[in-house]
N, CA, C and O atoms as a CHARMM CRD file, in Angstrom:
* protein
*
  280
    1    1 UNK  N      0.40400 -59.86600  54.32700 PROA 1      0.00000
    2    1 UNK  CA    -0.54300 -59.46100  55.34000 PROA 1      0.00000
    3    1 UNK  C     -1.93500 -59.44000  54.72200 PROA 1      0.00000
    4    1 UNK  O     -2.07200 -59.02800  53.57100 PROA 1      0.00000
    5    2 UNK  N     -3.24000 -59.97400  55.61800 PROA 2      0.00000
    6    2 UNK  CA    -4.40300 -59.73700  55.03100 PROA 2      0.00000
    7    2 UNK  C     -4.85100 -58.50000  55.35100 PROA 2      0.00000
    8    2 UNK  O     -4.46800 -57.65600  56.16100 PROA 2      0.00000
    9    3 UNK  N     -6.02600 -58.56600  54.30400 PROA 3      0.00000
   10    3 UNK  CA    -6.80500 -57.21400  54.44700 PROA 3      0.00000
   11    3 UNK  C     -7.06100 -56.93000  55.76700 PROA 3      0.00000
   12    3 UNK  O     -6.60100 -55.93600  56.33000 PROA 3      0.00000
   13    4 UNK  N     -7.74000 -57.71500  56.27200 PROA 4      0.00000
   14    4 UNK  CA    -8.59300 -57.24700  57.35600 PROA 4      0.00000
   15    4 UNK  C     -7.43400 -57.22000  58.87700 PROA 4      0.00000
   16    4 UNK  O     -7.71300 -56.87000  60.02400 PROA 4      0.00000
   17    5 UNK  N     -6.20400 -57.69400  58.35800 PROA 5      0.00000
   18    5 UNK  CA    -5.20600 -57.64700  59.61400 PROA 5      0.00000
   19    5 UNK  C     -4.96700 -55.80400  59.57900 PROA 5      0.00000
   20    5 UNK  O     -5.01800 -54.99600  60.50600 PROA 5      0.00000
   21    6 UNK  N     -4.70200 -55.60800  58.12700 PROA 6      0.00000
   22    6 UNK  CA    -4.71800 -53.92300  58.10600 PROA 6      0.00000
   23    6 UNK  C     -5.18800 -53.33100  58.66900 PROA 6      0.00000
   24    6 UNK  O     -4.56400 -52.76800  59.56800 PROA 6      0.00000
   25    7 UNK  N     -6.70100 -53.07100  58.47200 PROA 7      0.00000
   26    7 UNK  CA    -7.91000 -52.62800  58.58600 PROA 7      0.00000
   27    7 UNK  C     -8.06400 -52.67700  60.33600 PROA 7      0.00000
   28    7 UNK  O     -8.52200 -51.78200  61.04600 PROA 7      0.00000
   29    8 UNK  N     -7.47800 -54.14000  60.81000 PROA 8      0.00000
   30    8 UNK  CA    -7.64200 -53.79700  62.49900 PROA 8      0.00000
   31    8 UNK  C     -6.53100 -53.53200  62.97800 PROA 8      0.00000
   32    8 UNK  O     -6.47200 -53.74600  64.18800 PROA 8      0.00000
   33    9 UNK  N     -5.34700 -53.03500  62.37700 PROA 9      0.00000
   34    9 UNK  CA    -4.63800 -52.50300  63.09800 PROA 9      0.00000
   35    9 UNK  C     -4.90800 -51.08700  62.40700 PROA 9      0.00000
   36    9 UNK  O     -4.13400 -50.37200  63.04300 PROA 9      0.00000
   37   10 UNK  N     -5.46500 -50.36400  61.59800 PROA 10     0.00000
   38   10 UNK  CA    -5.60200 -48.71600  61.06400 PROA 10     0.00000
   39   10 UNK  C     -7.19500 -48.61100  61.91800 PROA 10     0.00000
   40   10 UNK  O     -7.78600 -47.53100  61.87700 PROA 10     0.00000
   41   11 UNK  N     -7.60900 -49.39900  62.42200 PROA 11     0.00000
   42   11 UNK  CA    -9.01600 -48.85500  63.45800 PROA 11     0.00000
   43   11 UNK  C     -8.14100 -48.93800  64.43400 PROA 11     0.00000
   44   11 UNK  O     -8.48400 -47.97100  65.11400 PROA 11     0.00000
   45   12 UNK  N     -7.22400 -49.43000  64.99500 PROA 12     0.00000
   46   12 UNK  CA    -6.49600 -49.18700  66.75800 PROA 12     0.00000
   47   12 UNK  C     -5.73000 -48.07200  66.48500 PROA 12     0.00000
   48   12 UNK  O     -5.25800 -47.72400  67.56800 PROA 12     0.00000
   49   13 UNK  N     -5.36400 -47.34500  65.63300 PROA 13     0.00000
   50   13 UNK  CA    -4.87100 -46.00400  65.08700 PROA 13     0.00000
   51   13 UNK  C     -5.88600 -45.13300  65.14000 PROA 13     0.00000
   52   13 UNK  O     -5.57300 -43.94500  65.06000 PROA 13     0.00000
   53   14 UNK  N     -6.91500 -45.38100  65.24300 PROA 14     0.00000
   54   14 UNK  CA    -8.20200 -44.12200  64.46600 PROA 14     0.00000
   55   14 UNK  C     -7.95100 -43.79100  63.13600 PROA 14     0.00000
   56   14 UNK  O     -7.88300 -42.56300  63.09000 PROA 14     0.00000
   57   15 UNK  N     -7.79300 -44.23100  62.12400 PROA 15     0.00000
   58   15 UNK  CA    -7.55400 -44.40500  60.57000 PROA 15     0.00000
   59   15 UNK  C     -9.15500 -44.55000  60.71100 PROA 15     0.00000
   60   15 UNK  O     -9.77900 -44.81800  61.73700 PROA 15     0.00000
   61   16 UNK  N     -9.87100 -44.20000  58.87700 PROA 16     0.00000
   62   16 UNK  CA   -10.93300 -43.78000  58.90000 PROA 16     0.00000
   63   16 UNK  C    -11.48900 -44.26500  56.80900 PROA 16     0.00000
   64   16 UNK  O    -12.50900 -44.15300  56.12900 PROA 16     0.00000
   65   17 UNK  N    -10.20300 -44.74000  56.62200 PROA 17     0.00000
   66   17 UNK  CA   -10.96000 -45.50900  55.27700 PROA 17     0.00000
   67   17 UNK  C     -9.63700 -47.10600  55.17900 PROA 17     0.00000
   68   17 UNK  O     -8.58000 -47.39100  55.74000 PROA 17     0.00000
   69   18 UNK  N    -10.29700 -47.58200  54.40700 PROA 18     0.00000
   70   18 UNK  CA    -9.48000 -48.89600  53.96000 PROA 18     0.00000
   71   18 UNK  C     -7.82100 -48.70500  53.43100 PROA 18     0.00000
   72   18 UNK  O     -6.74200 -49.25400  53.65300 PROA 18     0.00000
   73   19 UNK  N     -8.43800 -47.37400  52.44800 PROA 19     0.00000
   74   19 UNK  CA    -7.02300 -46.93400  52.03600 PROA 19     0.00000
   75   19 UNK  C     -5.54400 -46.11500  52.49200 PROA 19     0.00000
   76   19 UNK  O     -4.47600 -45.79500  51.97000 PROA 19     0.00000
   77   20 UNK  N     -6.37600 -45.99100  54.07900 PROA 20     0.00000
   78   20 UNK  CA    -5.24300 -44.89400  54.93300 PROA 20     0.00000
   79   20 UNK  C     -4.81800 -46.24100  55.48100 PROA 20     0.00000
   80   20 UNK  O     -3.63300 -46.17100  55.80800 PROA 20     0.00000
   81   21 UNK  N     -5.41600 -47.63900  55.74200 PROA 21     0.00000
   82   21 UNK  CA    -4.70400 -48.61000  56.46800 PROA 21     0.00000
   83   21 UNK  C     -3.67400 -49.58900  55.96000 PROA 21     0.00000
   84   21 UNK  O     -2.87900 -50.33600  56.53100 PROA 21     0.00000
   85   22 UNK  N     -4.04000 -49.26000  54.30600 PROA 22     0.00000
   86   22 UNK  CA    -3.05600 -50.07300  52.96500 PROA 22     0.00000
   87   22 UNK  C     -2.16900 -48.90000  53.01300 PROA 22     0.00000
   88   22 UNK  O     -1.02200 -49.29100  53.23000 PROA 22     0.00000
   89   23 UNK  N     -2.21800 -47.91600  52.92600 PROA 23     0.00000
   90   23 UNK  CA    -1.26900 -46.67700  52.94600 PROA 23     0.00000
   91   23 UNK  C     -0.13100 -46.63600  54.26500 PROA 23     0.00000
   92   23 UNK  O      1.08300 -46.45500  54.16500 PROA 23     0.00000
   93   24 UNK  N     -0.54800 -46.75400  54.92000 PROA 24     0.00000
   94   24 UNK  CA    -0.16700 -46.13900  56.69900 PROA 24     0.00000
   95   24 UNK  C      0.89200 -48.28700  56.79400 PROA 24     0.00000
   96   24 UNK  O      2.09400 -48.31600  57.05800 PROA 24     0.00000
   97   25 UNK  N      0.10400 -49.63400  56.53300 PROA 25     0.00000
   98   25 UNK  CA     1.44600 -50.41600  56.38800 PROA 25     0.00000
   99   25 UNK  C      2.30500 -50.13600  55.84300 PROA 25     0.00000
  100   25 UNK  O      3.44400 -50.07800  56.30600 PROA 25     0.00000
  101   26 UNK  N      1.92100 -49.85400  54.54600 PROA 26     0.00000
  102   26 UNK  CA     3.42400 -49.90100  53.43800 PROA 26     0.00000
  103   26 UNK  C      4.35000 -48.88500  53.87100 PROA 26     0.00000
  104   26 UNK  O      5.49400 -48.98400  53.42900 PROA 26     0.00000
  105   27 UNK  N      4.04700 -47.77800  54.76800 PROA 27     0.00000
  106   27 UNK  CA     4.77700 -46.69000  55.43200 PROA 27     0.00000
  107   27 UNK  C      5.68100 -47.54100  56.21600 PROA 27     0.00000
  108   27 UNK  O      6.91200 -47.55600  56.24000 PROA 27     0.00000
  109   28 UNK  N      4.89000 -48.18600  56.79800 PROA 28     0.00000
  110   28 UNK  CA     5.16400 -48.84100  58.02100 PROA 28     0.00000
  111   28 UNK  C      5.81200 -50.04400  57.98800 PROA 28     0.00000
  112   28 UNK  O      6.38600 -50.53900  58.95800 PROA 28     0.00000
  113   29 UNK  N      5.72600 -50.59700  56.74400 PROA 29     0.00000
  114   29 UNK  CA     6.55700 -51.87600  56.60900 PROA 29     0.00000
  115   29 UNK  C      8.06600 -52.56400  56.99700 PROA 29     0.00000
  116   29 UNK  O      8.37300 -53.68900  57.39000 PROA 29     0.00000
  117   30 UNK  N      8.89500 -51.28300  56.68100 PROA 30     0.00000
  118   30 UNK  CA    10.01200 -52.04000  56.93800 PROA 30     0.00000
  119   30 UNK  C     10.11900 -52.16700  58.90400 PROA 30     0.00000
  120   30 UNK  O     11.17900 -52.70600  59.22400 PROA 30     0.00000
  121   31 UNK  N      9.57700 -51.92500  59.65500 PROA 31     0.00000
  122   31 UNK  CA     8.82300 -51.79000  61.16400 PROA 31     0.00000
  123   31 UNK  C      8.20100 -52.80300  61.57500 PROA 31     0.00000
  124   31 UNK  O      8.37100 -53.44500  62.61100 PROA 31     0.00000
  125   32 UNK  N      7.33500 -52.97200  60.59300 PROA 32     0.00000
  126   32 UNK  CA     6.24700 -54.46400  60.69600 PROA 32     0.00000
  127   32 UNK  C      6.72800 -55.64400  60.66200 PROA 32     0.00000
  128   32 UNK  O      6.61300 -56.39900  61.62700 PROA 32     0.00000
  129   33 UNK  N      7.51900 -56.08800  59.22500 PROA 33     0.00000
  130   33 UNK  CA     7.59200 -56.81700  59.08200 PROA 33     0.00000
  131   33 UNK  C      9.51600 -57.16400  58.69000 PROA 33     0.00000
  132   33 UNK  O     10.10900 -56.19300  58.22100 PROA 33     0.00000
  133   34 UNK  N     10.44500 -58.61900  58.91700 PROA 34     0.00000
  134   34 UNK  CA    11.36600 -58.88700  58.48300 PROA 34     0.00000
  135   34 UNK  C     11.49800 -58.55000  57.25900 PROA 34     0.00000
  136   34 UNK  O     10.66400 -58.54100  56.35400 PROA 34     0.00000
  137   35 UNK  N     13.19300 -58.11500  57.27100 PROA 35     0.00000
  138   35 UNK  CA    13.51800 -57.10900  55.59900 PROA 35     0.00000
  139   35 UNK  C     12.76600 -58.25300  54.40600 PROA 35     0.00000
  140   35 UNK  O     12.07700 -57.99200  53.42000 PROA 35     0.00000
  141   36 UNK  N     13.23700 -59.63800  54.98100 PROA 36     0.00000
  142   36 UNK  CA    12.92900 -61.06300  54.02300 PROA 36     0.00000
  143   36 UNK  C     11.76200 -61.06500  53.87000 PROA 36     0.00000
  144   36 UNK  O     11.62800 -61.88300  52.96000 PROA 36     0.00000
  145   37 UNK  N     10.31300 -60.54100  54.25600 PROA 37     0.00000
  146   37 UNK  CA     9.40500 -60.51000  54.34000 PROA 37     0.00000
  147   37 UNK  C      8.29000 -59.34400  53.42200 PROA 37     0.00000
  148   37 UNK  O      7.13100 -59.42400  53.01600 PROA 37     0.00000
  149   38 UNK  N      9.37900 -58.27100  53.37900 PROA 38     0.00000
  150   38 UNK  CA     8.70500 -57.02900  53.72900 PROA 38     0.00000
  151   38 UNK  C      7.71600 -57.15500  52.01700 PROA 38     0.00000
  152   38 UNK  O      6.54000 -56.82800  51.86100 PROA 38     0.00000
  153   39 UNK  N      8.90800 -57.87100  50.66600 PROA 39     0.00000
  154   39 UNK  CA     7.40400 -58.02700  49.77300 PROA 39     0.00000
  155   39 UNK  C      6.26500 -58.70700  49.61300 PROA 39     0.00000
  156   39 UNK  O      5.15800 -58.54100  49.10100 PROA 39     0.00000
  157   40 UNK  N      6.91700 -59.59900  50.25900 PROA 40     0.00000
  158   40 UNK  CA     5.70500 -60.92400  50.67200 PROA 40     0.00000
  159   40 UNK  C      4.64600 -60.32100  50.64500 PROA 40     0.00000
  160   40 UNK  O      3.88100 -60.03800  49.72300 PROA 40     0.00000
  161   41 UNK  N      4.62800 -60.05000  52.19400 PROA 41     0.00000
  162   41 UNK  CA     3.70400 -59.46900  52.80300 PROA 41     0.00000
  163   41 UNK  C      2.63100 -58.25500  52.37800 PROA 41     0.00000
  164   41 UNK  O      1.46200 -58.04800  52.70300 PROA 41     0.00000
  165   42 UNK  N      3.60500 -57.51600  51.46600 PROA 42     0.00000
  166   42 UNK  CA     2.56500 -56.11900  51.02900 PROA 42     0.00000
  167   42 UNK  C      2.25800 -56.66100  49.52900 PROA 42     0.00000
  168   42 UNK  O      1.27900 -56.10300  49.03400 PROA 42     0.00000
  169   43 UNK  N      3.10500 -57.96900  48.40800 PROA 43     0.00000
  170   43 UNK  CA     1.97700 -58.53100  47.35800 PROA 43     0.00000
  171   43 UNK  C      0.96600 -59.09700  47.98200 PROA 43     0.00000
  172   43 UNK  O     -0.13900 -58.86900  47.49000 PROA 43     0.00000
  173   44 UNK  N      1.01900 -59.92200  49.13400 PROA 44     0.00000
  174   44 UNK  CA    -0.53100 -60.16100  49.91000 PROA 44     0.00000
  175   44 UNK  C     -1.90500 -59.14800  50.28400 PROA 44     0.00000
  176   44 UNK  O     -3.13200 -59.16800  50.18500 PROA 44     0.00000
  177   45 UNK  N     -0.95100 -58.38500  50.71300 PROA 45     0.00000
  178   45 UNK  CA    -1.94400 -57.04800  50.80800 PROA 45     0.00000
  179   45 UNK  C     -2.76300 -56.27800  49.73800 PROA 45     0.00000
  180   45 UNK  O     -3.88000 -55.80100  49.94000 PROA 45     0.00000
  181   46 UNK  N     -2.02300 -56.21300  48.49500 PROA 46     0.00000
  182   46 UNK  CA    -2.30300 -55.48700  47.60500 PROA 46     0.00000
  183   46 UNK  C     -3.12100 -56.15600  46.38500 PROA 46     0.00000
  184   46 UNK  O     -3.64900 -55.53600  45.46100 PROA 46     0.00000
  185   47 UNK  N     -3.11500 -57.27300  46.53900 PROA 47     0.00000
  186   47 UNK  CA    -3.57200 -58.21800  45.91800 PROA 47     0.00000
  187   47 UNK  C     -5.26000 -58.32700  46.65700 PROA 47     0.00000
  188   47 UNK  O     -6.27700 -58.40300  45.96800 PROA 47     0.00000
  189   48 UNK  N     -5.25100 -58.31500  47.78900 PROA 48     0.00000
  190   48 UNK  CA    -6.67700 -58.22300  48.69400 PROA 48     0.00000
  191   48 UNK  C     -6.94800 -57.25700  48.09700 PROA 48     0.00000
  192   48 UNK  O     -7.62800 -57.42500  47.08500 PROA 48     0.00000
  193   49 UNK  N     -6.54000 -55.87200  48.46400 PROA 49     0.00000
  194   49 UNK  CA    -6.77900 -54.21200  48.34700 PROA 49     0.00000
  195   49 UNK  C     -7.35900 -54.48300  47.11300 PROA 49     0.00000
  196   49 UNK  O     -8.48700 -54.97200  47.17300 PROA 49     0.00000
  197   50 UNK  N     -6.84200 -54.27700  45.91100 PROA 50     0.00000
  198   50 UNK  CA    -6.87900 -54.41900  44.63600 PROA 50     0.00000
  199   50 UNK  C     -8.29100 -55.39200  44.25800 PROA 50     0.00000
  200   50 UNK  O     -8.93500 -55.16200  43.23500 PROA 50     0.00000
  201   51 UNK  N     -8.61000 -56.31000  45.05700 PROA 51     0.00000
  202   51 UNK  CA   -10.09400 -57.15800  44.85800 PROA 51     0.00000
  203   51 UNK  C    -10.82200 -56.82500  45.47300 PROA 51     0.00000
  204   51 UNK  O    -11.98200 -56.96700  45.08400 PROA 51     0.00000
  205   52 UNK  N    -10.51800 -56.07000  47.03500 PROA 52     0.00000
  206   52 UNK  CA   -11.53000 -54.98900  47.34900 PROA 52     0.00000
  207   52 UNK  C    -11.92800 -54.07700  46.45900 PROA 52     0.00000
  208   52 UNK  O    -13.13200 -53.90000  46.27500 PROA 52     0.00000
  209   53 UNK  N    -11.15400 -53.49400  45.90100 PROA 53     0.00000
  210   53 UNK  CA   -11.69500 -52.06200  45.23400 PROA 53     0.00000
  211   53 UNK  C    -12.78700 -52.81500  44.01300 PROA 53     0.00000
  212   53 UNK  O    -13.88200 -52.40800  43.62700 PROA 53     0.00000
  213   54 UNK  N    -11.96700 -54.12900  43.57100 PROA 54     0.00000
  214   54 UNK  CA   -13.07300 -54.31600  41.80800 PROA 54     0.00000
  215   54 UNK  C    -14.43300 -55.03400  42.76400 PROA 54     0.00000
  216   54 UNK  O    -15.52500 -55.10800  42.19900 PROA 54     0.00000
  217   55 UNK  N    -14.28400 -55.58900  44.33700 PROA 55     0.00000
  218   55 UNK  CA   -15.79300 -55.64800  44.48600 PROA 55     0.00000
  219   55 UNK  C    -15.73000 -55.07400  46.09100 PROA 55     0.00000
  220   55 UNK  O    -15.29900 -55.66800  47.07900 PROA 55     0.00000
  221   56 UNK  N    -16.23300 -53.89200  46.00900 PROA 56     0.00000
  222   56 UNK  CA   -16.11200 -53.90600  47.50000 PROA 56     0.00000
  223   56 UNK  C    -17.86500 -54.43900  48.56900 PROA 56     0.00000
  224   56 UNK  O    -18.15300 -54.69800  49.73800 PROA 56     0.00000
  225   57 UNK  N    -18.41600 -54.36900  47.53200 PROA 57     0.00000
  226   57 UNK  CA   -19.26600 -55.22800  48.25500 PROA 57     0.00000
  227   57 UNK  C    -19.29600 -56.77200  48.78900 PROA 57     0.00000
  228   57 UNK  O    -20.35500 -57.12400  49.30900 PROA 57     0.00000
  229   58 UNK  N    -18.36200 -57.61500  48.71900 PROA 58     0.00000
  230   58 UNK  CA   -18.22700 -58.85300  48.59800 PROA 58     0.00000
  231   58 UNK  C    -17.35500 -58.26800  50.32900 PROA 58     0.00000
  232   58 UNK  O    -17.43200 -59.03500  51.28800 PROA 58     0.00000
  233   59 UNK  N    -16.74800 -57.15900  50.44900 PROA 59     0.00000
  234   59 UNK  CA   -16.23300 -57.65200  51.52900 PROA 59     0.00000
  235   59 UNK  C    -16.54200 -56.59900  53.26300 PROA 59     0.00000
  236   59 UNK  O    -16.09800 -56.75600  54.40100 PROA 59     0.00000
  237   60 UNK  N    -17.31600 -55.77200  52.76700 PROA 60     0.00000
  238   60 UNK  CA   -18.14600 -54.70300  53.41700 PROA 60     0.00000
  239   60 UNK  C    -18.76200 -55.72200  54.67700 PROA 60     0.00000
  240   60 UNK  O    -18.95900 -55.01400  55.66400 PROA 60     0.00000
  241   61 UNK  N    -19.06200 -56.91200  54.89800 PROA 61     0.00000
  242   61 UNK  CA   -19.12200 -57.71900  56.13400 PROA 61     0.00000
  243   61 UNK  C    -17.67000 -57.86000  57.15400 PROA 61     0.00000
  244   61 UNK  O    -17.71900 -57.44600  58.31200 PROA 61     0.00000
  245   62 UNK  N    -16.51900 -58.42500  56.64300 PROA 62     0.00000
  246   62 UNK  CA   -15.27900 -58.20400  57.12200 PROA 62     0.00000
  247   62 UNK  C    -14.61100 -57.20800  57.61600 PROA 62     0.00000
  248   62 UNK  O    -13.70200 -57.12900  58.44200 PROA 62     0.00000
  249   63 UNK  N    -15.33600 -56.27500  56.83800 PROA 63     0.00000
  250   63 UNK  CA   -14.56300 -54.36800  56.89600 PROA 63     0.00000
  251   63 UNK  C    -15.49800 -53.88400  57.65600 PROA 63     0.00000
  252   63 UNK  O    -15.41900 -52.66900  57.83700 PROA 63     0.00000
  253   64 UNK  N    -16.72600 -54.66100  58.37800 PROA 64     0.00000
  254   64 UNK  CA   -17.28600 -53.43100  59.15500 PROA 64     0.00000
  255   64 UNK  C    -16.63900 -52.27200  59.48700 PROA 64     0.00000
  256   64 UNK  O    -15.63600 -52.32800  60.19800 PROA 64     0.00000
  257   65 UNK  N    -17.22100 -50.83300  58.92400 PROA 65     0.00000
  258   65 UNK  CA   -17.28600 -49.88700  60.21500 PROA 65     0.00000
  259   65 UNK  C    -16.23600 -48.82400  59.57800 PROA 65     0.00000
  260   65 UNK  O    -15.93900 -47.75500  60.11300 PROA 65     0.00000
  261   66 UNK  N    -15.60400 -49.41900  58.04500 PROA 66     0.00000
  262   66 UNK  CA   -14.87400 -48.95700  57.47500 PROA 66     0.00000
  263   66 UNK  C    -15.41800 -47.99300  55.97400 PROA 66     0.00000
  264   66 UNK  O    -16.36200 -48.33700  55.26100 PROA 66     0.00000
  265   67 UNK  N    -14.72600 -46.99500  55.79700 PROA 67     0.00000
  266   67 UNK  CA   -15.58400 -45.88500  54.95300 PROA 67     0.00000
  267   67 UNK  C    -15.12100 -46.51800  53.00300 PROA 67     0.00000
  268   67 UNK  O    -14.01100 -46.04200  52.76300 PROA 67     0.00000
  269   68 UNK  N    -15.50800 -47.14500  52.05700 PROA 68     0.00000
  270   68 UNK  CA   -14.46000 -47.28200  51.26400 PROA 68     0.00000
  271   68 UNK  C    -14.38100 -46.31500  50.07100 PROA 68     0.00000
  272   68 UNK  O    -15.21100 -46.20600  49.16800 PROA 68     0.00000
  273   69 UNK  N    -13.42900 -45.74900  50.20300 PROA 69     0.00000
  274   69 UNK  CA   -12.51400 -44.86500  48.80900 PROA 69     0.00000
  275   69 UNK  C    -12.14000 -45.40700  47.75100 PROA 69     0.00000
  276   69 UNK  O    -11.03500 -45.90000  47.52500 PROA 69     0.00000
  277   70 UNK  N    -13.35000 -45.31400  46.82800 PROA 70     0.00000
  278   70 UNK  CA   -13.27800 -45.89300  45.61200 PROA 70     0.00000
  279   70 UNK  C    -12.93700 -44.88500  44.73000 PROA 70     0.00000
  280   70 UNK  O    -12.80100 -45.13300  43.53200 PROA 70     0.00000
């Protein structure tokens, strides 16, 4: 899953940083996504997350509107 698929489904929640929406999938994963899927999908995620945090300015255009918890 990409970042920003997170991020707009934790704003249709009212979630309120980047990291409650990387938090609140992986809760949510086995829900989201096929069992066959379920690491795929969150090394995709975490791999974004993880290059957000070392630049989060590079992605503060994409994340409008989002608070980030560094």
């Amino acid at each position: 899953m990409k970042l920003e698929e997170a991020v707009r489904i934790g704003k249709g929640v009212d979630l309120t940083t980047i990291e409650e929406c990387v938090n609140n999938i992986h809760s949510f994963s086995p829900q989201i996504f096929p069992y066959t899927k379920i690491n795929e999908e969150l090394t995709e995620l975490y791999e974004e997350y993880d290059n957000y945090k070392k630049h989060p300015e590079t992605w503060m255009e994409a994340l409008c509107g989002m608070k980030a918890s560094l």
